[in-house]
NUTOR-712571 format. One line per 8 residues: number of its first residue (from 1); for each residue x negated, y negated, z of N, C-alpha, C. Coordinates in Angstrom, 2 decimals. Last residue first. Example, Ala and Ser with C-alpha at 12.3 -4.5 7.8 and 13.67 -1.06 7.14 Angstrom:
<torfis>
2 = -12.85 2.25 7.08 -13.67 1.06 7.14 -12.90 -0.03 7.87; -13.19 5.69 7.80 -12.30 4.50 7.80 -13.20 3.30 7.80 $
</torfis>
This chain:
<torfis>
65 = -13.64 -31.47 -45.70 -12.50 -31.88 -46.96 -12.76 -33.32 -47.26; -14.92 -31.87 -43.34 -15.89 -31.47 -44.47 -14.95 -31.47 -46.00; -13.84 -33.24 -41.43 -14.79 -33.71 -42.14 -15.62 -33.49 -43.24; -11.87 -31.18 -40.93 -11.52 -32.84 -41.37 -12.31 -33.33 -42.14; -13.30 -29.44 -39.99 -12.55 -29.72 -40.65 -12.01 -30.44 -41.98; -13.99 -30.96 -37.34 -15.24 -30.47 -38.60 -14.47 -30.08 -39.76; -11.08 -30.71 -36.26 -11.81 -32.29 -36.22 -13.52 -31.77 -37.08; -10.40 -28.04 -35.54 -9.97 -29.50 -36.99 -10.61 -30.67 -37.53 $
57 = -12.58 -27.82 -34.25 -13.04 -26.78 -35.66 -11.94 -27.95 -35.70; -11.98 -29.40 -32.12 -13.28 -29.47 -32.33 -13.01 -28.49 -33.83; -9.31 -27.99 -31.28 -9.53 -29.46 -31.87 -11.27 -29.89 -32.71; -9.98 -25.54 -30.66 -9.33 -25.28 -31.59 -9.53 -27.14 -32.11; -11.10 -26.18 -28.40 -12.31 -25.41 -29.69 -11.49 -25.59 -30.81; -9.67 -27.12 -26.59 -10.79 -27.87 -27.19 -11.56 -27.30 -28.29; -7.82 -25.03 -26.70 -7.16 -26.21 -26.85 -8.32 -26.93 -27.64; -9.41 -22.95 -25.44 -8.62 -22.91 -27.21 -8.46 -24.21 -27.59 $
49 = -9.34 -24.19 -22.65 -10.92 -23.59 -23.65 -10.01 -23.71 -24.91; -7.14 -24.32 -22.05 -7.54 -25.84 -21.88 -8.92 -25.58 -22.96; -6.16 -21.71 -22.25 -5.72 -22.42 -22.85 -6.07 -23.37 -23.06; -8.14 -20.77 -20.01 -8.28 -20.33 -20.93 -7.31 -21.23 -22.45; -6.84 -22.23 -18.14 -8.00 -22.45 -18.49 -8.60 -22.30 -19.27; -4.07 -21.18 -17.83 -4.40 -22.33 -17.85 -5.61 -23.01 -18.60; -4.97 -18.89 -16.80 -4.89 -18.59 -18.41 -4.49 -20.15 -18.20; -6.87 -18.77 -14.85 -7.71 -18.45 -15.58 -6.55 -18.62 -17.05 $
41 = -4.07 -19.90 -13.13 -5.14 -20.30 -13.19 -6.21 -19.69 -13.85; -3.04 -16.97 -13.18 -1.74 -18.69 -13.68 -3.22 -19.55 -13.92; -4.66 -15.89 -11.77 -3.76 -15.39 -12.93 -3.23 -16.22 -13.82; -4.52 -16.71 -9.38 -5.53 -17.19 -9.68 -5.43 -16.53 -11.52; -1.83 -16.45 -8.73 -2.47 -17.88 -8.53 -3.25 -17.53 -8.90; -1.69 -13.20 -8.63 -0.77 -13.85 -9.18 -0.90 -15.82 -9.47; -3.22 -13.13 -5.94 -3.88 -12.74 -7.50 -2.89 -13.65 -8.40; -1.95 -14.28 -4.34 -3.43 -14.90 -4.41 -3.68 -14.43 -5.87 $
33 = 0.69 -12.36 -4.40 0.36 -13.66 -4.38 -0.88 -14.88 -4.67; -0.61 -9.80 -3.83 -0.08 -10.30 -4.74 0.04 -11.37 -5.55; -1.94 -10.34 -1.13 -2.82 -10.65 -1.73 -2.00 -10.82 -3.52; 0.90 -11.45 0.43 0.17 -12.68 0.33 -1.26 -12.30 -0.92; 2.18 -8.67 0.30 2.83 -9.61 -0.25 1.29 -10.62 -1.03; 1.65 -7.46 2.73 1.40 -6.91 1.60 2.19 -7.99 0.53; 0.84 -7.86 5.86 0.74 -9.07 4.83 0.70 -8.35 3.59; 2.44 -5.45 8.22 1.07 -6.22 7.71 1.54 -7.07 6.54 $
25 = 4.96 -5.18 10.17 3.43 -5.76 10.25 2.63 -6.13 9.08; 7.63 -6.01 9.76 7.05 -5.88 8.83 5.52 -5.94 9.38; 9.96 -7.40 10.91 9.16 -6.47 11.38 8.72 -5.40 10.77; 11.08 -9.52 9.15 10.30 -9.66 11.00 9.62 -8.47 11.27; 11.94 -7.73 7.21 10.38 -8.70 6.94 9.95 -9.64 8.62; 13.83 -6.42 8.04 12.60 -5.51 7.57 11.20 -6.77 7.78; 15.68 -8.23 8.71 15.18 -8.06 9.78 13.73 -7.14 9.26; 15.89 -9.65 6.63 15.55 -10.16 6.80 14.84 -9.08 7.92 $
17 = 16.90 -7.41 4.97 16.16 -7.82 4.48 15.48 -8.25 5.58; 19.23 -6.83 6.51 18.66 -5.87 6.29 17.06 -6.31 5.77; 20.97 -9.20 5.86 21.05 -8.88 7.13 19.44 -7.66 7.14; 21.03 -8.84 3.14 20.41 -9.67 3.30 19.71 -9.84 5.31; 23.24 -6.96 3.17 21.85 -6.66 2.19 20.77 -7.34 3.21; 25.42 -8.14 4.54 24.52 -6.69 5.14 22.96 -6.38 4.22; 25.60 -10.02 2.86 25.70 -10.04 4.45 24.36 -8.99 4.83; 26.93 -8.36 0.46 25.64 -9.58 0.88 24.55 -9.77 2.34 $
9 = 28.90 -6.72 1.60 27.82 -6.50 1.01 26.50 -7.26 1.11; 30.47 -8.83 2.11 30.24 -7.89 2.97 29.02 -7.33 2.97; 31.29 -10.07 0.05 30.26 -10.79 0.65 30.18 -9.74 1.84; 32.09 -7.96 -1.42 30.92 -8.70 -1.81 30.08 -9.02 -0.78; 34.42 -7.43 0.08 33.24 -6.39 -0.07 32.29 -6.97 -0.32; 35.94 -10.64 1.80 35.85 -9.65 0.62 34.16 -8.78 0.63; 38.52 -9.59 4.38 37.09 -9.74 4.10 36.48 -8.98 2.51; 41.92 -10.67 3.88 40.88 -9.73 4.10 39.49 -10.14 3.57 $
1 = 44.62 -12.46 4.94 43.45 -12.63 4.10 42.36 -11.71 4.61 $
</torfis>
């Protein structure tokens, strides 16, 4: 039974990965990250804003039919 390439492959990808990100000095990732959260968070917000304007014009709407 021979070693299959895949996981040979894998191995070694991942072998490669890991050691880049031990020795990796600086944090180029974490501001990605911060933006990417506060990204998720203004369109959240922005949806929670439509949500209420859009109910507020049915709800005058409503009232004027």
């Amino acid at each position: 039974m021979g070693t299959d390439p895949n996981f040979t492959f894998l191995k070694a990808f991942f072998s490669a990965r890991i050691n880049r990100l031990r020795n990796d000095g600086d944090d180029r990732g974490a501001i990605s990250i911060e933006t990417m959260m506060i990204i998720a968070g203004l369109v959240v917000a922005a949806a929670v804003a439509v949500a209420i304007i859009a109910a507020k014009i049915n709800e005058k709407a409503a009232t004027i039919k």
